[in-house]
Phi, psi and omega in degrees: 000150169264152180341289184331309202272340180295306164311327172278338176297258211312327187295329213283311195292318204258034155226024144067029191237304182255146169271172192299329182287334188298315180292339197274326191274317177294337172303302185308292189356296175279334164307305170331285187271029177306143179271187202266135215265139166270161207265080197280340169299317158277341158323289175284009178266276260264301177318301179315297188310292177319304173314295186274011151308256180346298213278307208310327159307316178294325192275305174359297206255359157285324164319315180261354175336314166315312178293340197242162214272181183278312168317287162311309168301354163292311178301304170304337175284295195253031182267343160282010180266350194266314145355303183294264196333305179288337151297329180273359182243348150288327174287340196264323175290307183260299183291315168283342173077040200035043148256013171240101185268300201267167171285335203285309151316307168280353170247338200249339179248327207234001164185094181271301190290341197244333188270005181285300190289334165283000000 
């Protein structure tokens, strides 16, 4: 629990505004109910793992660059541009909920303001 609420706790009491049981009970509570801290070491496993997943993948198709026809590097060029677009035509679909239709709309009313307020 924190200090703070502990100290108010105590402020609570000796201003006649709560009794001790009232106070006894908000105290288990928040012991009770601590949320669970997260585990910042599989945090920092998983980034790593993912980053060297990713660059082993990079180096893969960098290895073979050579090797491969024209089509496919063409497929490997523009598939994070395609990536993009379909992420940007989800925030503009789900999160603005279509109101930024026009471009016009979207840089000059809604995002500065939307992208604040989400």
């Amino acid at each position: 629990m924190a200090k703070s609420l502990f100290s108010d706790l105590q402020a609570l009491i000796e201003a006649n505004v709560i009794n001790s049981d009232i106070a006894n009970n908000i105290k288990n509570w928040y012991e009770h109910n601590k949320e669970p801290v997260p585990n910042r070491f599989v945090l920092v496993l998983g980034v790593v793992g993912s980053l060297l997943v990713g660059l082993g993948i990079v180096l893969l198709v960098a290895h073979n660059w050579d090797e491969l026809n024209r089509i496919t590097k063409t497929i490997f060029a523009f598939t994070p541009l395609l990536l993009a677009q379909l992420i940007v035509i989800y925030v503009l679909v789900k999160l603005f909920k279509g109101d930024a239709v026009t471009g016009d709309v979207l840089i000059n009313d809604t995002s500065i303001h939307k992208l604040i307020t989400y």
